[in-house]
N, C-alpha and C positions, 0 to 999 in steps of 0.2 A: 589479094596479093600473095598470100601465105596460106598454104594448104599441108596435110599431110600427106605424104605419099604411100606405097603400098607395104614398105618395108614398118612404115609407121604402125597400119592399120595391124602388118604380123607381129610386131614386141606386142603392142595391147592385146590381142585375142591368145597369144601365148602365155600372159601374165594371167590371164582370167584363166587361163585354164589349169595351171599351176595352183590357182586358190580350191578350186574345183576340185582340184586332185586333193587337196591337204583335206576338204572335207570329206571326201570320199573317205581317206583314210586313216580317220578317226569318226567312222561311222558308228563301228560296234563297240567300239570304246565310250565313245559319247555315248552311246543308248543304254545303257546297260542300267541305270536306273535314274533318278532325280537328281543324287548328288551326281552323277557323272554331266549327266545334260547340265547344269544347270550350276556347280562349282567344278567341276575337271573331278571329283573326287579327293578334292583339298589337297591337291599333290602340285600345287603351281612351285619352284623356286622363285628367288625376288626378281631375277633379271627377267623371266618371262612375264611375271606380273606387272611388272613397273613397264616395259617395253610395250606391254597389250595397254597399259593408262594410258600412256603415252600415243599411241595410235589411234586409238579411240578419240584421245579429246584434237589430236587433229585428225581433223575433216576435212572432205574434201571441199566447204565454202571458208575454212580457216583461213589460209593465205589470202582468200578472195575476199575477205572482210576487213581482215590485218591491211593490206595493200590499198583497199579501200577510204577506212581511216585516216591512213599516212595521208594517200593523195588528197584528199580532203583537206585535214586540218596540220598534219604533221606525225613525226614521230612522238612527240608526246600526250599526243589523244590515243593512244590504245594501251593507255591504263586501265578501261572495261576489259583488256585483255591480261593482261599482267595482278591485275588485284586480288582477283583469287589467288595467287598464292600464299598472300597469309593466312589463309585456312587449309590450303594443302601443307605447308606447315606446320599447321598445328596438328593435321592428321598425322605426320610423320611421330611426332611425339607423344601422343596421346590417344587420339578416336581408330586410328587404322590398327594397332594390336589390342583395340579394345573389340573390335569386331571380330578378330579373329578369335580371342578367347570365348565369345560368345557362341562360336559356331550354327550361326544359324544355316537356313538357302536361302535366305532374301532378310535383307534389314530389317522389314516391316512385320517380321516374328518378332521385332523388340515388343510391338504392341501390346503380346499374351505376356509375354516373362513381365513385362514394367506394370501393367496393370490388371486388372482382374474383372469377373463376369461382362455381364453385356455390354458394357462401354469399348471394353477392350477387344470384343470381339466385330464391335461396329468399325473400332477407328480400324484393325485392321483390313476388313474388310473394305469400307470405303478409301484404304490408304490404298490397296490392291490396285481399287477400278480406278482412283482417280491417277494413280504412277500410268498403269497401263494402257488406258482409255484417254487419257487426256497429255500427260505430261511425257509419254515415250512418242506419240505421234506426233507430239508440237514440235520435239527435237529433232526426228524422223523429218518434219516436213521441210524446215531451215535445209537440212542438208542434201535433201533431195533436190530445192530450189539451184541452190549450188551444181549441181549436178546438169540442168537447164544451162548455164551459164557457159559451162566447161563445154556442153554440146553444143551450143551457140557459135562462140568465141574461140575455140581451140580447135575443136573440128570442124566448124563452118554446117553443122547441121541446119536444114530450113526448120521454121516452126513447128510442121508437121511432122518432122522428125524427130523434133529432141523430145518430144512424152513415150515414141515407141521406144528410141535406146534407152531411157531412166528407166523404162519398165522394164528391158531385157537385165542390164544391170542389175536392177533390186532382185528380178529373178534368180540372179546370179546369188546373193547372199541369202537369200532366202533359200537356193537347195543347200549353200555350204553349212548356215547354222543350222536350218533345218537337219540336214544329216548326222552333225556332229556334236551338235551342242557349244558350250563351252572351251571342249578341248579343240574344235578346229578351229573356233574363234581365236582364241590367244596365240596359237601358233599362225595362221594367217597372219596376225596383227605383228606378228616378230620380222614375217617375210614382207609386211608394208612399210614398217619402220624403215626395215633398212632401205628398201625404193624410195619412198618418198622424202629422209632424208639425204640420201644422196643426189635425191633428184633432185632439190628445191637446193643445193650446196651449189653443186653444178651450175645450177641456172643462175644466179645469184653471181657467181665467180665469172662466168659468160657475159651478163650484164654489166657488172661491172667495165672489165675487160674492153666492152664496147663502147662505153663512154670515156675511155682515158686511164680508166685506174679509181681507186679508192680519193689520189687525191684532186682528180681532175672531176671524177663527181662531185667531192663536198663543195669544192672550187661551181661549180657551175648551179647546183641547188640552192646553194648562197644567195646566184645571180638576180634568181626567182622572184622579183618581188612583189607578185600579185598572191604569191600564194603562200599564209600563212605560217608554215613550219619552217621557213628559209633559216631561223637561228640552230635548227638542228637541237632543239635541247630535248634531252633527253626524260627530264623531270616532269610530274605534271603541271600543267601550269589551269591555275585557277582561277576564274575571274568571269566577267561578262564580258570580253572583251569577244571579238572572231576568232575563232579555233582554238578559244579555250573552255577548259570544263569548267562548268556552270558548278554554283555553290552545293546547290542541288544536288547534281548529280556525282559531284565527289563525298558528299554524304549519303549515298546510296551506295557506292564503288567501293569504298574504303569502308562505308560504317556497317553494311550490310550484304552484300553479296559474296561475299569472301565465307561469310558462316554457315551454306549453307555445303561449300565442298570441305568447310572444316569439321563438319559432322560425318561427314564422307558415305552420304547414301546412296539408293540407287546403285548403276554400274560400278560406280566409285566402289562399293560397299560388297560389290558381287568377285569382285577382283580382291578384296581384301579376304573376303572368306572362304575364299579356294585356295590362298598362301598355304604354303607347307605347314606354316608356327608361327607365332605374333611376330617375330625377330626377321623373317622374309619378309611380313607385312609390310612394319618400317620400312624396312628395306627400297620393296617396290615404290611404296610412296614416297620415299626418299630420291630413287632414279626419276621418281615422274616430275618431281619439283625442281630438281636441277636442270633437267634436259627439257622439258616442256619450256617452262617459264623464262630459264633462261636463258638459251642458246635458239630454240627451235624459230623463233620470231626473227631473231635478225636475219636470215636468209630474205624473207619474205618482206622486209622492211627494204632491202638493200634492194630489190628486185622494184617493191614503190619508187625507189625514188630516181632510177634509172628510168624508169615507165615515166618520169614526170620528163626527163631528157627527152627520152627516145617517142613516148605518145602521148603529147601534152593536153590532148584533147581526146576522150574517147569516141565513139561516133554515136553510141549507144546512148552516153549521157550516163552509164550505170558502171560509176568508178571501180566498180567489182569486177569489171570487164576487164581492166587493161593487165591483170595478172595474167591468163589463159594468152592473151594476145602475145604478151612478152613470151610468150611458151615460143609462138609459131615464130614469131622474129627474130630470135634470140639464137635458138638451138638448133642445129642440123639434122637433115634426114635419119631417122632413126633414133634420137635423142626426144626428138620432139614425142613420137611414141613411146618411149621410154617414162617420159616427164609425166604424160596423159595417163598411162598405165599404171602410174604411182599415186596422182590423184584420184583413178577409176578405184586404185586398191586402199586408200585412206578412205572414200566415202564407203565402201564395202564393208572394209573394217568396221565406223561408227554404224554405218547403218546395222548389221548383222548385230554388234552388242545390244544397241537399242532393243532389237528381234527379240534375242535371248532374253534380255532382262526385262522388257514387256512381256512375255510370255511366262518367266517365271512368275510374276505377281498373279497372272488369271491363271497358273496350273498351280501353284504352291498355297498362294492366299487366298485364292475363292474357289475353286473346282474342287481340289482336294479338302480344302480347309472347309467350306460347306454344303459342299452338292455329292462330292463320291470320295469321301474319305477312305475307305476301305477296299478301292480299286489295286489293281496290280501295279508296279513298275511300270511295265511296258504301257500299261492304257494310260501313266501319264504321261508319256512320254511320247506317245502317239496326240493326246490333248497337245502337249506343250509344241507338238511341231503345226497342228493346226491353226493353234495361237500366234506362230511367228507368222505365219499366212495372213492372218488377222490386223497385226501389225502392222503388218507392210501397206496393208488396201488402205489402211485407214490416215496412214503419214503418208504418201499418195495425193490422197481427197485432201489435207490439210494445203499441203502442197500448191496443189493448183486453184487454192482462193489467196493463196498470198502475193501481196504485190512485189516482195523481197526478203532479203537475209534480215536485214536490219529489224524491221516490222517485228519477223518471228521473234527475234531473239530479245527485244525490249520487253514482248509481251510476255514472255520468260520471266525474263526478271523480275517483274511485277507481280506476278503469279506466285511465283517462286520464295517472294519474299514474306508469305504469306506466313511460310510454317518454320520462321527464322527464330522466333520467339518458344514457343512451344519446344521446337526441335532441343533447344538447349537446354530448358526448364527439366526436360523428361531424365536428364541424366544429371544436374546438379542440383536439384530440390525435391526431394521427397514429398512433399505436401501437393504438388502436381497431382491431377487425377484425372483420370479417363473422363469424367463426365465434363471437366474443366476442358475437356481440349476438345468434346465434341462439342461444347458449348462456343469453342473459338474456330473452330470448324464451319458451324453454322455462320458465325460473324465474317470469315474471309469469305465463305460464297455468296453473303448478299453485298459486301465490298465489291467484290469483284464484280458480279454483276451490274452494282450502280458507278462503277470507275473505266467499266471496260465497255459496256454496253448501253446502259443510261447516259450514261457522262453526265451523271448527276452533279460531281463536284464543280462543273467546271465555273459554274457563277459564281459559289462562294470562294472560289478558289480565287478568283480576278479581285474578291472585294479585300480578302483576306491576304492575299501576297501583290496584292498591287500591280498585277501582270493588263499587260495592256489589251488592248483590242485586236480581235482578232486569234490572240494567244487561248488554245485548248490545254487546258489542264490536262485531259486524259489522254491527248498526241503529240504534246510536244516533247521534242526528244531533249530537250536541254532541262525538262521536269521530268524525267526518268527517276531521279533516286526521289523526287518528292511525291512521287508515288507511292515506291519502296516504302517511304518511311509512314505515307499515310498506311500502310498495309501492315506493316511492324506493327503500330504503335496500336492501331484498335485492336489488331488480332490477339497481339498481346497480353493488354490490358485484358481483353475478354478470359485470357487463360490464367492469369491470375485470380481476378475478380471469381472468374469459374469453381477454378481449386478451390480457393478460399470456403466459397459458400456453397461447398458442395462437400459430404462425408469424407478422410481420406481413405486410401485404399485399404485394402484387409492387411493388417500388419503380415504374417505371414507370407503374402505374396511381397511384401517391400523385403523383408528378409529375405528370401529365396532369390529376389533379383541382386542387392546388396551383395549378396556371396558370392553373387556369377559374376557380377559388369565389375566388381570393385571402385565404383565411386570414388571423386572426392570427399573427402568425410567430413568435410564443413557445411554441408549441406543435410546430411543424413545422419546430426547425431543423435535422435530421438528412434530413427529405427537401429542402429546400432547398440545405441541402450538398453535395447531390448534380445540382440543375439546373446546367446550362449558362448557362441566361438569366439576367438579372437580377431578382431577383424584387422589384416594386412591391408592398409591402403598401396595398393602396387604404384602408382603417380602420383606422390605425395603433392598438392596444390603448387608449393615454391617450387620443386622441383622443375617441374611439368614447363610453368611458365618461364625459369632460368631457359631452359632448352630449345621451347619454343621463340624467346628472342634471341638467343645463340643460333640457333637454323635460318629464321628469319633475316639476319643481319648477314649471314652468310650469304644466301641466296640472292638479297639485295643489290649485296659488293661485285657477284660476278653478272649479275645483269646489267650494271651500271658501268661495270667494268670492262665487260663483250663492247659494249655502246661506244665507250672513249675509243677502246684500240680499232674501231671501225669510221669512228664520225671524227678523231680530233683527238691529242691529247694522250696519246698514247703510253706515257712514261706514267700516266693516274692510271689507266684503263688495268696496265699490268698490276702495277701494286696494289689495285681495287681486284679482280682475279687470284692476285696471291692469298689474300688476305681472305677471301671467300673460302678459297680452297682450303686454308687452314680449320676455318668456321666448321666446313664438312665434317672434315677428319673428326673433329672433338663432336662433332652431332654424333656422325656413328660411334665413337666412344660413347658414349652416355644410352645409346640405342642398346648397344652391347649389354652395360649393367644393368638397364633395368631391366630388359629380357632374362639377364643374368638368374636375378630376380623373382621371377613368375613362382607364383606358391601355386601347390594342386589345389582344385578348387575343394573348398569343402562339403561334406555331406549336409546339402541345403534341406534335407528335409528333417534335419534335429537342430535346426536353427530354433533355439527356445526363447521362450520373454527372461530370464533372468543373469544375462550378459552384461558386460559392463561396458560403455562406450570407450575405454579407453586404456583397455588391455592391452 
């Protein structure tokens, strides 16, 4: 019923070409050596870093998974989307100008600085292949799935056609990072922002418009009553009930998924350490947590529940469908390619970072770091563009064994929750050791193996939480966080237990990193007992954590508060937005001073034993 026409087909091929162009013309900029490919040459400002976060984490299956959600259960089940933010706030205060004072090209040089000989040269090692080989093409393949859909759905592609256009597409980012590195990535990612959020405003404001208005939709969503989210609340609601989140799973959402962008590794971490200075860092992470989290969903939310008006049934059965569709319904010739062109350039965007920052782990942490240390610039960087090649085939093949977005992204989670434990251990307790976390290492990959592929737990699991017949421990999506949390708690335990009965590191290597990360020093006052120098804690613990629920509370108030003046309620919604916006101000206030703040590092190699912890 709904097609693109030809003017459609020229905005999309003119948008791609324009991305095309920006890599071309940070070809010999990007090349120039490792930091240019692979951090821009640490010359990012905040609004370009924070705007590249912000593009990156929406993708092109983002709306289509948001939209999803809604129609499913409601606006208050895509709290799996919003709960990260309390650890992108805490990046904002703490972990994101801690990366940047570290200056590494990829996170996973914390391994050599935090630990020392062979342990530290395995974990980095194995962190390399397992980020690059397993965890950038799992992400890689979710969003390519997504990408199926949009061809499907929006452009009426037949089957046989939506694998050759995803493959021309990925080609498409694969010459942009390939050429440029870094710098055409972030600059593309500035020119997607603003497309795709204007495009998803637009549409949104369309949609609306088509059903009556703001209050002729809440008026008729109301009416809904087969389908679960008709109170429109905003809050999570928890419980066993339909279309709510399971106990479970808000113990996974809340208790644990959130720490793992609050450590802010990965892309996260690759965007941080290209910042100009810790004080951009903040910064960008500071634009990525108000505009992502708060603002960038409701478009996509407004646009669900118009779709539940306008196409109460999908045809497909794959509630991810009806966003692409509301495209072709919705928007007029030319817009609709417009619209297409903005999610062709948001998947481009994630897909190409994924690229780059797969690539960096197999040219920085295993080519260079153990096969051709002593090669040229140019020969890594010639590696690192064969690696984004690499990338791509391999998130691709992930791609076409999944049966969905959903699928991908739980097994994420679970994955992911693995090294939640560890990950925090490594920078607030000294006593932590390289042999403790290959030892937890060991423990999440025969977890995983017997959770993901045995489904070992699943009988004790029925006798132990009482789950009824029929119900799989290892598939059910309403035991997602009790996955999570079986995956925390052994791996955990293993990195304690590890440390513990295992030597600790060479003092010398604790001091040397002590001087560079600046810790909380309640954890490390036994290696500080031992420096010569004074040790400045730059985030003093109270501090840190005043900030962190002052940002947090802030962020809160305008997302809850976007919700009222759109869903109901509008005289709260304001003063919940005012009151956020206040929160902001006093965050970057405090961002200010402690940047203010920053001591030079000191000379870590006269760090001596006869210091006093409390100089």
């Amino acid at each position: 019923m709904y097609s693109l026409e030809i003017i459609d087909y020229l905005v999309i091929v003119a948008i791609l070409l324009t991305l095309i162009g920006v890599g071309l013309y940070f070809t010999k900029k990007g090349g120039e050596d490792m930091d240019s490919f692979f951090v821009s040459g640490r010359s990012l400002p905040w609004y370009i870093g924070g705007t590249s976060m912000i593009a990156t984490s929406f993708a092109a299956d983002t709306p289509l998974w948001v939209s999803a959600l809604v129609r499913t259960h409601g606006v208050h089940y895509i709290w799996q989307f919003w709960a990260p933010m309390i650890g992108s706030v805490l990046a904002v205060v703490y972990f994101g100008r801690k990366w940047r004072r570290m200056a590494f090209v990829t996170d996973i040089e914390f391994m050599e600085a935090r630990y020392d000989g062979t342990p530290a040269k395995a974990l980095r090692g194995w962190s390399g292949a397992w980020g690059a080989l397993v965890i950038c093409p799992l992400i890689s393949a979710w969003v390519i799935k997504a990408m199926e859909t949009i061809g499907r759905e929006a452009v009426g592609l037949p089957p046989e056609s939506q694998v050759v256009v995803t493959i021309a597409i990925v080609a498409v980012a694969i010459l942009m990072c390939g050429l440029s590195g870094l710098f055409g990535v972030v600059y593309t990612d500035f020119i997607q922002f603003i497309l795709a959020t204007g495009g998803t405003i637009l549409l949104a404001y369309l949609s609306v418009k088509e059903v009556g208005g703001l209050a002729a939709m809440v008026e008729q969503v109301r009416a809904l009553e087969d389908w679960g989210g008709n109170e429109l609340k905003v809050a999570p609601q928890i419980g066993s009930g339909v279309g709510e989140m399971s106990v479970w799973n808000a113990i996974g959402y809340f208790g644990f998924l959130w720490i793992g962008v609050g450590l802010s590794g990965g892309y996260q971490a690759q965007r941080l350490l290209a910042s100009k200075d810790s004080k951009n860092a903040s910064y960008a992470q500071l634009l990525h947590s108000v505009v992502y989290f708060c603002l960038m969903a409701w478009p996509w939310i407004l646009v669900a529940l118009c779709s539940l008006i306008l196409i109460p049934e999908v045809e497909s059965a794959d509630q991810s469908a009806a966003y692409p569709q509301m495209i072709v319904m919705i928007l007029p010739v030319g817009l609709r390619g417009l619209l297409i062109a903005a999610l062709l350039a948001a998947f481009i965007s994630t897909i190409s970072t994924l690229f780059n920052w797969g690539s960096s782990y197999l040219v920085n942490d295993i080519y260079r770091r153990f096969l051709n240390p002593n090669a040229t610039e140019k020969n890594y960087v010639f590696i690192a563009r064969l690696a984004t090649c690499f990338m791509a085939v391999t998130g691709a093949y992930i791609s076409l064994q999944a049966e969905n977005i959903q699928q991908l992204l739980t097994l994420a989670y679970v994955l992911g929750s693995a090294g939640v434990v560890p990950g925090v251990l490594r920078w607030l307790w000294w006593r932590t050791t390289g042999k403790g976390e290959l030892i937890a290492l060991l423990v999440g990959w025969v977890m995983t193996i017997l959770l993901v592929f045995v489904q070992a737990f699943d009988a004790p699991a029925q006798a132990v939480l009482g789950l009824e017949d029929g119900i799989s421990f290892s598939k059910d999506p309403n035991l997602v966080g009790a996955r999570m949390f079986l995956m925390v708690f052994t791996v955990g335990l293993a990195t304690v237990m590890g440390s513990l009965c295992t030597k600790h590191e060479d003092m010398d290597q604790l001091k040397r990193f002590a001087a560079r990360a600046r810790p909380f020093a309640f954890g490390w006052r036994p290696v500080i007992r031992e420096m010569e120098v004074a040790y400045v804690e730059q985030e003093p613990i109270g501090r840190t954590l005043v900030s962190w629920a002052l940002g947090l509370a802030a962020v809160v108030s305008i997302l809850i508060g976007v919700g009222r003046l759109l869903l109901g309620l509008p005289g709260t919604g304001l003063l919940l937005v005012i009151c956020g916006g206040v929160g902001i101000f006093w965050t970057i206030k405090r961002i200010q001073k402690d940047c203010a703040n920053d001591v030079d590092e000191p000379d870590i190699l006269d760090v001596s034993k006869t210091g006093s912890a409390d100089k």
